[in-house]
Chimera marker file (.cmm) of the C-alpha trace (Angstrom):
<marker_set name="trace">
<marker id="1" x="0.000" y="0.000" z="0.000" r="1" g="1" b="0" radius="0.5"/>
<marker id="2" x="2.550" y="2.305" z="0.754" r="1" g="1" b="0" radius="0.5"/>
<marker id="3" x="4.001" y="1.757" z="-2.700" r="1" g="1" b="0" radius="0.5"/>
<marker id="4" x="0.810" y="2.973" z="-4.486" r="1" g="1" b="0" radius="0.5"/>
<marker id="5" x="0.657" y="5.954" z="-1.955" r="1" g="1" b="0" radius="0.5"/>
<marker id="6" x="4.150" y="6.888" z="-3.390" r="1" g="1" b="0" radius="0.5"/>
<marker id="7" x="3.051" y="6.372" z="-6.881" r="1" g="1" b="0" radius="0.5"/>
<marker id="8" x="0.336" y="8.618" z="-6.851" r="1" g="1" b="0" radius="0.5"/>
<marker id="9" x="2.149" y="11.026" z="-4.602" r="1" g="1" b="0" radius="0.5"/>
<marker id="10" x="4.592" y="11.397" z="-7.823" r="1" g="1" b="0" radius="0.5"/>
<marker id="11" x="1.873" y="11.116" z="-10.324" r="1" g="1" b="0" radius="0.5"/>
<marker id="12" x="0.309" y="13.972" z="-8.842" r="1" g="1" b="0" radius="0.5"/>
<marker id="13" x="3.375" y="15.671" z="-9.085" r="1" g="1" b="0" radius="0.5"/>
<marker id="14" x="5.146" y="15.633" z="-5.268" r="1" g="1" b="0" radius="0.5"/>
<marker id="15" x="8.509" y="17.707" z="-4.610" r="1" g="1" b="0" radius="0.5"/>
<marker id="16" x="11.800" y="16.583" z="-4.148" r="1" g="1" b="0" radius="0.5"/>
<marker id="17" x="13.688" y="18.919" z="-2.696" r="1" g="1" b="0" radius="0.5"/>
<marker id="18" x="14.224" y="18.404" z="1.552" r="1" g="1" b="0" radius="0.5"/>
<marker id="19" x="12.579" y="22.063" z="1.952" r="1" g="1" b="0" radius="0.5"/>
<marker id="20" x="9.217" y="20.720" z="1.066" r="1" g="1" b="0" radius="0.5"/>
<marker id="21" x="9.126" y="17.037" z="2.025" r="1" g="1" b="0" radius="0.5"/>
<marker id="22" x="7.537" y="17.283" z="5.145" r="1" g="1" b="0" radius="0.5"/>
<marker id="23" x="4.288" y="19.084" z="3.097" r="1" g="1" b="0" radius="0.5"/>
<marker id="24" x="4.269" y="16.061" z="0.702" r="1" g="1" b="0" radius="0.5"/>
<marker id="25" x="1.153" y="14.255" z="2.649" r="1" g="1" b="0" radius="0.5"/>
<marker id="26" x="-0.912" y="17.482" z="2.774" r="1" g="1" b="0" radius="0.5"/>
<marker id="27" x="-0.286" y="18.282" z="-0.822" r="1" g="1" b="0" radius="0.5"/>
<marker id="28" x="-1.345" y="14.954" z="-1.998" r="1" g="1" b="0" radius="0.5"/>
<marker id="29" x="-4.387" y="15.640" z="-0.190" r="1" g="1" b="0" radius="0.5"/>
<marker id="30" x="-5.285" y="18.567" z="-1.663" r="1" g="1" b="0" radius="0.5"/>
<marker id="31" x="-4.679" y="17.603" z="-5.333" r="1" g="1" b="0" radius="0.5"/>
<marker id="32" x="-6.450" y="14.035" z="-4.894" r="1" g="1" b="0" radius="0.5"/>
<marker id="33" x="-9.134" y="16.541" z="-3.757" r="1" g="1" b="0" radius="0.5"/>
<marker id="34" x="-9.037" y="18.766" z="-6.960" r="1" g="1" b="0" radius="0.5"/>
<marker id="35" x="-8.608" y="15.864" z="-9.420" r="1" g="1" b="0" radius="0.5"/>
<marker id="36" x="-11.778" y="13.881" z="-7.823" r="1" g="1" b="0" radius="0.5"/>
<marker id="37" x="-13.703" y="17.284" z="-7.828" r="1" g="1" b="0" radius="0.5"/>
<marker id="38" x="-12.306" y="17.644" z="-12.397" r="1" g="1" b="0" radius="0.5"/>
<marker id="39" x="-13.717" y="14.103" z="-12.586" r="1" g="1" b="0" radius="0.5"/>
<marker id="40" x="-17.299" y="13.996" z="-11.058" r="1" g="1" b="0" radius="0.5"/>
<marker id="41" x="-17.805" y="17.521" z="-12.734" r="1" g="1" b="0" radius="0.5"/>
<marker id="42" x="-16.995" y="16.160" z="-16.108" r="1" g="1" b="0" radius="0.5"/>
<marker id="43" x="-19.110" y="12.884" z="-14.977" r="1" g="1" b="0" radius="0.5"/>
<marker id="44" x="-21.691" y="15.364" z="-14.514" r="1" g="1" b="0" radius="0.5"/>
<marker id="45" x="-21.232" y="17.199" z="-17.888" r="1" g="1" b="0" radius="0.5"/>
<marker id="46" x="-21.699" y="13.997" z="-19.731" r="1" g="1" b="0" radius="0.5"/>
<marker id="47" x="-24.431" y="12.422" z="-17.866" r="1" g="1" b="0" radius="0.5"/>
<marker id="48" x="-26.073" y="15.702" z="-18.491" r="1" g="1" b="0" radius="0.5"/>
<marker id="49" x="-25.238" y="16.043" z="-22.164" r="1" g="1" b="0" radius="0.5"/>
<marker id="50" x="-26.474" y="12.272" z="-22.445" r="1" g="1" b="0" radius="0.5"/>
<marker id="51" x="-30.121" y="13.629" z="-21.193" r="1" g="1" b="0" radius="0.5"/>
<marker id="52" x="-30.197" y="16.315" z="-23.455" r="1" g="1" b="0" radius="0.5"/>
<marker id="53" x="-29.484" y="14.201" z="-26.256" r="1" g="1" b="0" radius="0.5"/>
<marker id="54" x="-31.347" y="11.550" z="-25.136" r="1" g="1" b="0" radius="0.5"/>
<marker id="55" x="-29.141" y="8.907" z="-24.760" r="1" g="1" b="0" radius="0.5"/>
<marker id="56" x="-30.748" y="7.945" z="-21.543" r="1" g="1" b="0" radius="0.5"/>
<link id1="1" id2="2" r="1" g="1" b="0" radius="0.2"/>
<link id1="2" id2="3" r="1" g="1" b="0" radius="0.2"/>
<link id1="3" id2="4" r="1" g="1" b="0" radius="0.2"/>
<link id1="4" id2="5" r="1" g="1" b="0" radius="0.2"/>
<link id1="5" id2="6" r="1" g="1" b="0" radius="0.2"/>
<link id1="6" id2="7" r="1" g="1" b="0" radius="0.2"/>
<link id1="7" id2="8" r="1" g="1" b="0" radius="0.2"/>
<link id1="8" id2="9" r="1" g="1" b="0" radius="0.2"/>
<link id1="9" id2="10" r="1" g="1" b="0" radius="0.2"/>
<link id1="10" id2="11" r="1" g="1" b="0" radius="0.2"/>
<link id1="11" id2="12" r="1" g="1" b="0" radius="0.2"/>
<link id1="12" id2="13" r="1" g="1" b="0" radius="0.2"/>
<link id1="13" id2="14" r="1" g="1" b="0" radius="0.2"/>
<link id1="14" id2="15" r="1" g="1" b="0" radius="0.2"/>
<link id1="15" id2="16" r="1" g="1" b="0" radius="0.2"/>
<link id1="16" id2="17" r="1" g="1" b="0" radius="0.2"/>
<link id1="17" id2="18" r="1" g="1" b="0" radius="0.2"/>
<link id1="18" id2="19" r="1" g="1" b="0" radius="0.2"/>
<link id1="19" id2="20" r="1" g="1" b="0" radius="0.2"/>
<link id1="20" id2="21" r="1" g="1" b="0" radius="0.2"/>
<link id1="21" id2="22" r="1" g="1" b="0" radius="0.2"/>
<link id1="22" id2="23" r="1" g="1" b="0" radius="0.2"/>
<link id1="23" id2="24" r="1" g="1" b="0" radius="0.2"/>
<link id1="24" id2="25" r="1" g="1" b="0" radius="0.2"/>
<link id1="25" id2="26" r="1" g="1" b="0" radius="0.2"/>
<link id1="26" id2="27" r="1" g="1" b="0" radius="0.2"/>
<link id1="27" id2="28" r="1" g="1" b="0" radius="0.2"/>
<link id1="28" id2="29" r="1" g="1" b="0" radius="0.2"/>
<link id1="29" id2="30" r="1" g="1" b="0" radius="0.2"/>
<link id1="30" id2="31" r="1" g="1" b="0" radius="0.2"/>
<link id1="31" id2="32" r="1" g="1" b="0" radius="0.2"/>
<link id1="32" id2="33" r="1" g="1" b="0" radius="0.2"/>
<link id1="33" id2="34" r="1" g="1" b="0" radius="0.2"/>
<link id1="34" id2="35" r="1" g="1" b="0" radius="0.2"/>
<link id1="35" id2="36" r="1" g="1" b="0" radius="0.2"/>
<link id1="36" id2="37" r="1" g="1" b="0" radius="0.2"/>
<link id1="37" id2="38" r="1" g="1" b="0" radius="0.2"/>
<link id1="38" id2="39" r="1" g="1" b="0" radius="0.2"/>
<link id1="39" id2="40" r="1" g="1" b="0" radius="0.2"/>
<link id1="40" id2="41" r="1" g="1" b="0" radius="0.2"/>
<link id1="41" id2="42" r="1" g="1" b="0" radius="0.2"/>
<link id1="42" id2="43" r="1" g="1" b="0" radius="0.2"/>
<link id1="43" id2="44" r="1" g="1" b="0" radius="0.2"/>
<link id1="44" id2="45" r="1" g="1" b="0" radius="0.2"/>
<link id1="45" id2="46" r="1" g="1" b="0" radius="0.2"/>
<link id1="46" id2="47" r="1" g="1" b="0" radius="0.2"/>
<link id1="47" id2="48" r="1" g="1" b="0" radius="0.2"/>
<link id1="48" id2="49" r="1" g="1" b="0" radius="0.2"/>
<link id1="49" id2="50" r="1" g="1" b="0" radius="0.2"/>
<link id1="50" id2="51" r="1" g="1" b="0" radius="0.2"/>
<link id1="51" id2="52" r="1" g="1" b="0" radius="0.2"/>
<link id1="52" id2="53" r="1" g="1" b="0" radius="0.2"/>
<link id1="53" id2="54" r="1" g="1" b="0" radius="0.2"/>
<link id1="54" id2="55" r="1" g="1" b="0" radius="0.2"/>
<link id1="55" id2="56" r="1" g="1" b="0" radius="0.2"/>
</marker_set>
């Protein structure tokens, strides 16, 4: 587990200098945060769009 935490630490785009480091949980945080909000608004978007168009 701790070896997909540091994945997606990088992935999200985590520091590497020592000045930073001890910040790297709490920015993690916040840009999981911001990339779950991008998803379910574009989830919304589409399942909207799909009702207009009346896919479902």
């Amino acid at each position: 587990m701790n070896n997909l935490f540091k994945i997606w630490l990088y992935a999200l785009g985590s520091f590497s200098d020592k000045k930073t480091k001890p910040y790297d949980k709490q920015v993690v945080i916040v840009r999981s945060f911001w990339v779950l909000l991008h998803i379910a608004t574009c989830l919304m978007i589409i399942i909207g769009n799909g009702r207009l168009l009346g896919w479902w």
